[in-house]
C-alpha positions, 0 to 999 in steps of 0.5 A: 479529511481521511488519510488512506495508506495504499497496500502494494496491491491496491495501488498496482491494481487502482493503475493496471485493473481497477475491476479489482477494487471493490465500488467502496475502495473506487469511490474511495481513490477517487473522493477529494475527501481522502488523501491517500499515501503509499509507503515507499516499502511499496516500491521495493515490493513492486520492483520485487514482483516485477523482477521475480515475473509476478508483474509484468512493467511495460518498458523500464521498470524504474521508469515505470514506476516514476511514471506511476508514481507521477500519475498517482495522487499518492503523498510518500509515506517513508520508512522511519526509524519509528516504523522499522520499530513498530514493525516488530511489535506489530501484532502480525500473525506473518513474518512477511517483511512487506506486510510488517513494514506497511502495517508499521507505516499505517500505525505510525503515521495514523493512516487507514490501511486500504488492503484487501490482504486478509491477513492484514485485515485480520491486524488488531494494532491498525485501521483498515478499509478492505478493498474488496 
C-alpha cells in the first residue's frame, strides 16, 4: 500500500476545488490502494490562512475544519520530537516553518509527499508526487 502525506493545499483543494488537482493526484485520493495521512502543522496552517482571509471557511472555523476532517479519510500524521528535528536539517531552500514541518513529517514517517508547491518538489531529502 502507498502512503501519501497531503501538503496543506492539496488537502484544502481535494475538499473546496478538485478541478486543481491533476487526474493523476485525483486518481490518487481516491484509490483504496493508498493511504493518505495530513500532518496536523496542516491544521495550524489553515487556521492561519483563514484568519489572515487567504481562505474563506463557511460558519466556525474550528467547526469547519472537524467537520473536513471528519469527511476526510485522512490518518493524523502528529508533529514528533523526531519531526521538529529533521525540520532543521531538511534540505529546504526556504525557511517557511509550514513547509519545514511537512516535509519533516514525510521524511520521518516515510510517507510521499502529494504537493504541487515547487519549492517542495524541488527537496532532495523526501519522496513526493506532484499534484498538478
Amino acid at each position: 500500500m502507498t502512503s501519501l502525506l497531503l501538503d496543506t493545499h492539496v488537502w484544502l483543494w481535494s475538499l473546496l476545488d478538485s478541478r486543481r488537482l491533476s487526474p493523476n493526484a485525483l486518481n490518487l485520493l481516491t484509490s483504496e490502494t493508498v493511504s493518505l495521512h495530513l500532518s496536523s502543522i496542516s491544521i495550524w496552517e489553515t487556521l492561519l490562512l483563514a484568519e489572515r482571509g487567504r481562505l474563506e471557511l463557511r460558519g466556525d472555523r474550528f467547526r469547519w475544519i472537524r467537520g473536513a476532517l471528519s469527511e476526510s479519510p485522512v490518518t493524523e500524521s502528529p508533529v514528533t520530537i523526531e519531526v521538529a528535528l529533521a525540520s532543521r536539517s531538511i534540505r529546504l531552500a526556504h525557511e517557511d516553518p509550514a513547509d519545514r514541518f511537512i516535509a519533516a513529517t514525510a521524511k520521518v514517517f516515510g510517507l510521499t509527499l502529494l504537493t504541487a508547491d515547487q519549492r517542495l518538489l524541488a527537496c532532495p531529502d523526501i519522496d513526493f508526487v506532484s499534484a498538478r
